[in-house]
MARVOPA-607404 format. One record per atom (N, C-alpha, C): atom name; residue number from 1; x negated, z, y negated. Coordinates in Angstrom, 2 decimals, decimal comma. Each point is the difference from the previous one (the first is absolute). Example, Ala and Ser with C-alpha at 12.3 -4.5 7.8 and 13.67 -1.06 7.14 Angstrom:
<sites>
N/1/-13,19/7,80/5,69 .
CA/1/0,89/0,00/-1,19 .
C/1/-0,90/0,00/-1,20 .
N/2/0,35/-0,72/-1,05 .
CA/2/-0,82/0,06/-1,19 .
C/2/0,77/0,73/-1,09 .
</sites>
This chain:
<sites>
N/1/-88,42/85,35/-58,09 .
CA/1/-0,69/0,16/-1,27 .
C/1/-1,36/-0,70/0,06 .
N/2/-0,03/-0,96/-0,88 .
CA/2/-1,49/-0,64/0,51 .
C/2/-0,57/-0,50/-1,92 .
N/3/-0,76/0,42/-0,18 .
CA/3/-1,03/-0,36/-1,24 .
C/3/-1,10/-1,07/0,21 .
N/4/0,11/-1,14/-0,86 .
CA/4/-0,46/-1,22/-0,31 .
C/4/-1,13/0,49/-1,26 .
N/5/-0,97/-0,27/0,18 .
CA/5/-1,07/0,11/-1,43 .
C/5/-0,85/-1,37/-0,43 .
N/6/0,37/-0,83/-0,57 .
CA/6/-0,72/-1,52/-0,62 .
C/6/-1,40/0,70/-0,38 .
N/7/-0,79/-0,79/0,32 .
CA/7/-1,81/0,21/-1,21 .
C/7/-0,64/-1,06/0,14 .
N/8/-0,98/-0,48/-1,04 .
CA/8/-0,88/-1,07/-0,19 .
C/8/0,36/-1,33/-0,83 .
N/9/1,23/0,47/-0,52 .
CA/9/0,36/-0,94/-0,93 .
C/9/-1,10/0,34/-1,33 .
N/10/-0,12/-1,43/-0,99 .
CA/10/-0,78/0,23/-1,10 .
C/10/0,11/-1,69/-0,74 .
N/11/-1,07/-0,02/-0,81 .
CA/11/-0,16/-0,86/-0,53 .
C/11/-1,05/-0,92/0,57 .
N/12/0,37/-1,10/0,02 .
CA/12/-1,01/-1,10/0,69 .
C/12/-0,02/-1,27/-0,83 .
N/13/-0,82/-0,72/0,44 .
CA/13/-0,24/-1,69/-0,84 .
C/13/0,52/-1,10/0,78 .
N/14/0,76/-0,94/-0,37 .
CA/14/0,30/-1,26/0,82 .
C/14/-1,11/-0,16/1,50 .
N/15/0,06/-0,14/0,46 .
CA/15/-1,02/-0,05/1,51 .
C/15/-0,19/1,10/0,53 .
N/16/0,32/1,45/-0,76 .
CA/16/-0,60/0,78/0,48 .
C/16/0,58/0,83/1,48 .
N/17/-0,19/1,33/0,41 .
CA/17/0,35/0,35/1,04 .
C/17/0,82/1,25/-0,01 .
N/18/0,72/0,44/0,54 .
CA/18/0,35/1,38/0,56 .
C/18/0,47/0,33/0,54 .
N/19/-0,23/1,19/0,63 .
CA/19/0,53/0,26/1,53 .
C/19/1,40/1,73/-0,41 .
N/20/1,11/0,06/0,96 .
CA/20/0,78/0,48/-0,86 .
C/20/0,44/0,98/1,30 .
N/21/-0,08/1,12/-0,37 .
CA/21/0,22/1,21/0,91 .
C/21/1,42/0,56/0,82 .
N/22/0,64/0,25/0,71 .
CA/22/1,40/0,46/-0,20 .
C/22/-0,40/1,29/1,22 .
N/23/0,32/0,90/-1,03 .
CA/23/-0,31/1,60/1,43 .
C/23/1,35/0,17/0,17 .
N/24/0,18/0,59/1,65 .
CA/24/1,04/0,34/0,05 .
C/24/0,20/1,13/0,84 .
N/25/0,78/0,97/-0,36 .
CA/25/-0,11/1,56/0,49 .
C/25/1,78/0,47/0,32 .
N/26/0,06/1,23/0,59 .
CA/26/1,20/0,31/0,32 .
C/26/0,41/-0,86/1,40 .
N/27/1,13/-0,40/0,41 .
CA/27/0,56/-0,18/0,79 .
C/27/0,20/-1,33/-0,01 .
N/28/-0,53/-0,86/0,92 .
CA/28/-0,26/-1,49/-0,21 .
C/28/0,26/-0,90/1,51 .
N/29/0,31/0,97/0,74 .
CA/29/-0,14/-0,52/1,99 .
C/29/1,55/-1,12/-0,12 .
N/30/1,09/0,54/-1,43 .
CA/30/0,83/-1,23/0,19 .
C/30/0,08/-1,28/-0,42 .
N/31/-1,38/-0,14/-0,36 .
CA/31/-0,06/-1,16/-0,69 .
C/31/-0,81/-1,22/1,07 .
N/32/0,04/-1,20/-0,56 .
CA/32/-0,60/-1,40/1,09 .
C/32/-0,82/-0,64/-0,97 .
N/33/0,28/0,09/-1,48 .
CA/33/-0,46/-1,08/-0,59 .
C/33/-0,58/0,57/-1,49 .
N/34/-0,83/-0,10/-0,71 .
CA/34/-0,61/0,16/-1,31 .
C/34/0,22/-1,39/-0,84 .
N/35/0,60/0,08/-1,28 .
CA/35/0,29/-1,04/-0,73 .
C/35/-1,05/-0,10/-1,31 .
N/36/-0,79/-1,03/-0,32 .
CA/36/-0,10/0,22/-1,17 .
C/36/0,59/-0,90/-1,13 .
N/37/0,64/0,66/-1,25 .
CA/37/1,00/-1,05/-0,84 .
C/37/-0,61/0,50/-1,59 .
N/38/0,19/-1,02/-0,86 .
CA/38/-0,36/0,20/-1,31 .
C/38/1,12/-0,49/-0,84 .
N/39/0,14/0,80/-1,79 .
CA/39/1,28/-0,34/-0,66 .
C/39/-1,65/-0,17/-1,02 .
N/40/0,09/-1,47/-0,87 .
CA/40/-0,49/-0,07/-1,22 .
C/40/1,12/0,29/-1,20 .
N/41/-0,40/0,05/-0,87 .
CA/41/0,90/0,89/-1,34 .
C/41/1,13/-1,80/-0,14 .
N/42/1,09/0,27/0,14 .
CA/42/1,33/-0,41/0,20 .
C/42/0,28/-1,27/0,78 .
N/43/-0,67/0,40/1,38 .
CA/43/0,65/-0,35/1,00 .
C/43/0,23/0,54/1,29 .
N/44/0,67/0,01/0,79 .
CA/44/0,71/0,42/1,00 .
C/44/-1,55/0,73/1,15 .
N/45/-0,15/0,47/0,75 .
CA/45/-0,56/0,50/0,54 .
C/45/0,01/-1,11/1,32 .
N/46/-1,44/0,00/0,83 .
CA/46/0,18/-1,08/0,60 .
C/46/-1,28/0,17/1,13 .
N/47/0,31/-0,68/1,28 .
CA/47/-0,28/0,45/1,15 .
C/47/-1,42/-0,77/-0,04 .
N/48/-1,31/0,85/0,19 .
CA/48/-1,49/-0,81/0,02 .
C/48/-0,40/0,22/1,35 .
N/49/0,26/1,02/1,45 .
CA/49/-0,66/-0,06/1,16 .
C/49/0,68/1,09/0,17 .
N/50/-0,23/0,03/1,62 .
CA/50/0,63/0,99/0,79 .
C/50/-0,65/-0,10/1,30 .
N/51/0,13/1,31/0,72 .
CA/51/-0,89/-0,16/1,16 .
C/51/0,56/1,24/0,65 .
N/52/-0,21/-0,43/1,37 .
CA/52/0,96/0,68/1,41 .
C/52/-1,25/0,99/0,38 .
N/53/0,79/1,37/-0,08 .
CA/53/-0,87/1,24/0,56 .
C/53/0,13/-0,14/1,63 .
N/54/0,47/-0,63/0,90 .
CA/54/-0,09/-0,10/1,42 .
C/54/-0,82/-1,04/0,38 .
N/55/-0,04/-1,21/-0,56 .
CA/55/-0,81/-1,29/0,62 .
C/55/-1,03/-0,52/-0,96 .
N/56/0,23/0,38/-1,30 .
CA/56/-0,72/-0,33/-0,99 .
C/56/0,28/-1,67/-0,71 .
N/57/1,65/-0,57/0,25 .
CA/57/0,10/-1,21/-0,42 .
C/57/-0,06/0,06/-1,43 .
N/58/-0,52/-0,98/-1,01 .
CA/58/0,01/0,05/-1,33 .
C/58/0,87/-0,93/-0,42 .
N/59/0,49/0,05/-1,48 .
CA/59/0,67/-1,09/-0,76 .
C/59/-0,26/0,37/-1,61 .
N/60/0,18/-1,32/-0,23 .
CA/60/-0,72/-0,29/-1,22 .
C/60/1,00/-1,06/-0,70 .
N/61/0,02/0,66/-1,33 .
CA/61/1,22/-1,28/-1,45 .
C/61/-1,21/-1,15/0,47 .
N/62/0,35/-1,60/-0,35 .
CA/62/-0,74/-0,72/-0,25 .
C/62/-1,14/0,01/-1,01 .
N/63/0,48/0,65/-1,31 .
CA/63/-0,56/0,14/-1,42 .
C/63/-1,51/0,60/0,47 .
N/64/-0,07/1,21/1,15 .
CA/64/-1,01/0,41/0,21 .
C/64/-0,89/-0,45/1,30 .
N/65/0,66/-1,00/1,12 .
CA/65/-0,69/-0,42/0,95 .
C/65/-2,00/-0,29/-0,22 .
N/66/-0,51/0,32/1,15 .
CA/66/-1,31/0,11/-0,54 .
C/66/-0,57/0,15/-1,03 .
N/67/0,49/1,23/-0,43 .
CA/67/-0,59/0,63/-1,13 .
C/67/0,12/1,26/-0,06 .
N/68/0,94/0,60/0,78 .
CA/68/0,46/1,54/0,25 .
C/68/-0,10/0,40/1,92 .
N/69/-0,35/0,76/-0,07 .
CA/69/-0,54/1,07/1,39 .
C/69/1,00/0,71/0,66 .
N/70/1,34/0,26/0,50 .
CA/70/0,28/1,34/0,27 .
C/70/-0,66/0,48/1,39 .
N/71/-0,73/1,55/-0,03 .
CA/71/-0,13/0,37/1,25 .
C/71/0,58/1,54/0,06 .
N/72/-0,40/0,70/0,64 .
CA/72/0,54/1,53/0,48 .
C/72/-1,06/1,09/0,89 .
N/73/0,03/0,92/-0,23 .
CA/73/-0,68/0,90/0,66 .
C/73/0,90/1,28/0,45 .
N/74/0,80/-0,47/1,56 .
CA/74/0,91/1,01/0,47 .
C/74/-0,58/1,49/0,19 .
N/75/-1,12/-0,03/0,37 .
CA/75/-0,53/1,76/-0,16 .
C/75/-0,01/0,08/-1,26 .
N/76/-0,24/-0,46/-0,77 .
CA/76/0,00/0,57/-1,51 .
C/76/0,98/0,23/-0,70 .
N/77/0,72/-0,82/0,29 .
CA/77/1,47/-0,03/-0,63 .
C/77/-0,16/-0,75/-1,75 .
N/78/-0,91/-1,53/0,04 .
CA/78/-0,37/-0,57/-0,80 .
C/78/0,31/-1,34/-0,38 .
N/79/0,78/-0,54/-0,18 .
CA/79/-0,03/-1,50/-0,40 .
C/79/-0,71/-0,38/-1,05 .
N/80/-0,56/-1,23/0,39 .
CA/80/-0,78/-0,25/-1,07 .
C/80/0,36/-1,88/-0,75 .
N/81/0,05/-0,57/-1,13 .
CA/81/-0,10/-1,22/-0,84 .
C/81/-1,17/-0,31/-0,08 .
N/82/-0,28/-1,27/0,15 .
CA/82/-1,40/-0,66/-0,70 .
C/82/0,18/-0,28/-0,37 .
N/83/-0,50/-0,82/-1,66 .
CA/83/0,51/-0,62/-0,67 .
C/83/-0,91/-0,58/-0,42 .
N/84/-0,12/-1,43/0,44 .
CA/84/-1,47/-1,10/-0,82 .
C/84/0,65/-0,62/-0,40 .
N/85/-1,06/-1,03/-1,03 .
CA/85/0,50/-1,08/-0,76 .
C/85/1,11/0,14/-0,81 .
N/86/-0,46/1,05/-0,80 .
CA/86/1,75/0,75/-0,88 .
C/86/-0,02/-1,00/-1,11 .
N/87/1,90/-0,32/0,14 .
CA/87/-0,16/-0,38/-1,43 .
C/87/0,90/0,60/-0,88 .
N/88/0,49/-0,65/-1,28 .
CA/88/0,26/0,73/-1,13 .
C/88/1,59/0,61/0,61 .
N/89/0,90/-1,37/0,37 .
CA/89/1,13/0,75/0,99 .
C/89/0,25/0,39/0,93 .
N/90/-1,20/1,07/0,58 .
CA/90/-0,07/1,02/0,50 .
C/90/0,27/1,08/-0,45 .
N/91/0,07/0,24/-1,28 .
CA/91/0,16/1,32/-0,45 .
C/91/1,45/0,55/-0,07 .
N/92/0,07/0,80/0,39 .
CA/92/1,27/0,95/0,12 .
C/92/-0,61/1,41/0,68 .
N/93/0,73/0,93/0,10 .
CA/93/0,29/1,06/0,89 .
C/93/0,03/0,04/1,15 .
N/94/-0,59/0,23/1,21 .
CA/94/-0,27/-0,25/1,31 .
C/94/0,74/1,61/0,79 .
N/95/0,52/0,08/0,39 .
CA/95/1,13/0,49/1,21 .
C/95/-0,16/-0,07/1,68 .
N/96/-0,25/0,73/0,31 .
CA/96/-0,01/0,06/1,55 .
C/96/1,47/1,27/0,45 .
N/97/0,50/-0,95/0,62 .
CA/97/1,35/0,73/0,70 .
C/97/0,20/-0,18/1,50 .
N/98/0,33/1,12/0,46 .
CA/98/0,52/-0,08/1,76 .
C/98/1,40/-0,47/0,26 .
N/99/-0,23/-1,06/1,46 .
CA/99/1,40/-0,29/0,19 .
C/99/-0,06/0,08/1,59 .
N/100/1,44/-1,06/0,54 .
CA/100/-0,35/0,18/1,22 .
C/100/-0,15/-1,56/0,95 .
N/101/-0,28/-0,57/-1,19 .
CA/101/-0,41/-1,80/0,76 .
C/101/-1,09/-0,19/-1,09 .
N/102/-0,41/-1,11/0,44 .
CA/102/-1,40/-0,57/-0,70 .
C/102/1,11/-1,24/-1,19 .
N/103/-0,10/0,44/-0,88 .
CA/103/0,50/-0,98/-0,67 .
C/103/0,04/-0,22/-1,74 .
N/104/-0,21/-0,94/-0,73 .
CA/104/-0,16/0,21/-1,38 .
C/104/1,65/0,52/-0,98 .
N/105/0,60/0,08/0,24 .
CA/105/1,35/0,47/-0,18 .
C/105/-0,17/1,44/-0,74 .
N/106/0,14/0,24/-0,75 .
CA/106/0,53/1,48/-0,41 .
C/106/0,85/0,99/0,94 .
N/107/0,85/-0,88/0,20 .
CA/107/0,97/0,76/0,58 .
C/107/-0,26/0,67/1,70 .
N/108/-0,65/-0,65/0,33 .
CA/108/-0,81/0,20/1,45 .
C/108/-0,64/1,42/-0,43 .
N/109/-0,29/0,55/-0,93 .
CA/109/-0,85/1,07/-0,20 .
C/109/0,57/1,29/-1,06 .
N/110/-0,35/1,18/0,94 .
CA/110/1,21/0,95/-0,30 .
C/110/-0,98/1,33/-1,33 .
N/111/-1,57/-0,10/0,21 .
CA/111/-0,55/1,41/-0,70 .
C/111/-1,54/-1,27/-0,76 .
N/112/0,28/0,73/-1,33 .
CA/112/-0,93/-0,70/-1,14 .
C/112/-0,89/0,92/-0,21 .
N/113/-1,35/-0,69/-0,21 .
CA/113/-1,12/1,02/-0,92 .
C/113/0,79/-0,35/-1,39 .
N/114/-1,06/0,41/-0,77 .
CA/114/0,37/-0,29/-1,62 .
C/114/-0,90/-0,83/-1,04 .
N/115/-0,79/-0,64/1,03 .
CA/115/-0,76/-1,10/-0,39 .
C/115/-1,18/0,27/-0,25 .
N/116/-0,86/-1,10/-0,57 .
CA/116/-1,35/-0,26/-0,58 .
C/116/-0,50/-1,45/-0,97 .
N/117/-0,06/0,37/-0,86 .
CA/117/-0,09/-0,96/-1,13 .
C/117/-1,47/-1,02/0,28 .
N/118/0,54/-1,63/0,30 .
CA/118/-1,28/-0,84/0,14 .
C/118/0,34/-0,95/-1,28 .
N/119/-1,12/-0,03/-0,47 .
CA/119/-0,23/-0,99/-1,33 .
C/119/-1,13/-1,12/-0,44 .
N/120/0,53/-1,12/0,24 .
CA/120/-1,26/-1,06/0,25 .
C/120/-0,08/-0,90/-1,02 .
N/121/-0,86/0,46/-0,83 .
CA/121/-0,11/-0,08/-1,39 .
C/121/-1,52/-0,79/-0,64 .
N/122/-0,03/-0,57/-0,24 .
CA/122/-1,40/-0,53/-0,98 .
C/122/-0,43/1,07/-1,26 .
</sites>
């Protein structure tokens, strides 16, 4: 049983910044990897970073290379998004899910939060 909680999604401006929360509570020792993935309004949901709770390897879609952060805080039980230099198709719904490889795939990942709304808007 393990609970995912998204926070720090909001509204931002082309360039702007935000950093994007994922708590995670309950029962979590079977997991290796934290995903983060976003669905904008009618399209498919889609893999932005992921990062290994044992070694700390990261991966990243191209769309966001140097421009997005993933890191982690194993005592805390925290993953965290950066998000600079936002632009307008950035916006979607942001998702952090546990799996058990580091990988942008959906399917690699078995327990979903229920998101957090980012909107990069003029």
């Amino acid at each position: 049983q393990v609970q995912l909680v998204e926070s720090g999604g909001g509204l931002v401006q082309p360039g702007g910044s935000l950093r994007l929360s994922c708590s995670l509570s309950g029962i979590t020792l079977d997991y290796e990897s934290i995903g983060w993935f976003r669905q904008a309004p009618g399209k498919e949901r889609e893999g932005v970073s992921s990062i290994s709770r044992s070694d700390g390897r990261t991966l990243y879609a191209d769309s966001v290379k140097g421009r997005f952060t993933i890191s982690r805080d194993n005592a805390d039980n925290t993953v965290y998004l950066q998000m600079t230099n936002l632009k307008s198709e950035d916006t979607a719904v942001y998702y952090c899910a546990l799996g058990l490889v580091v990988s942008l795939t959906t399917g690699a990942y078995g327990s979903w939060g229920q998101g957090t709304q980012v909107t990069v808007s003029s």
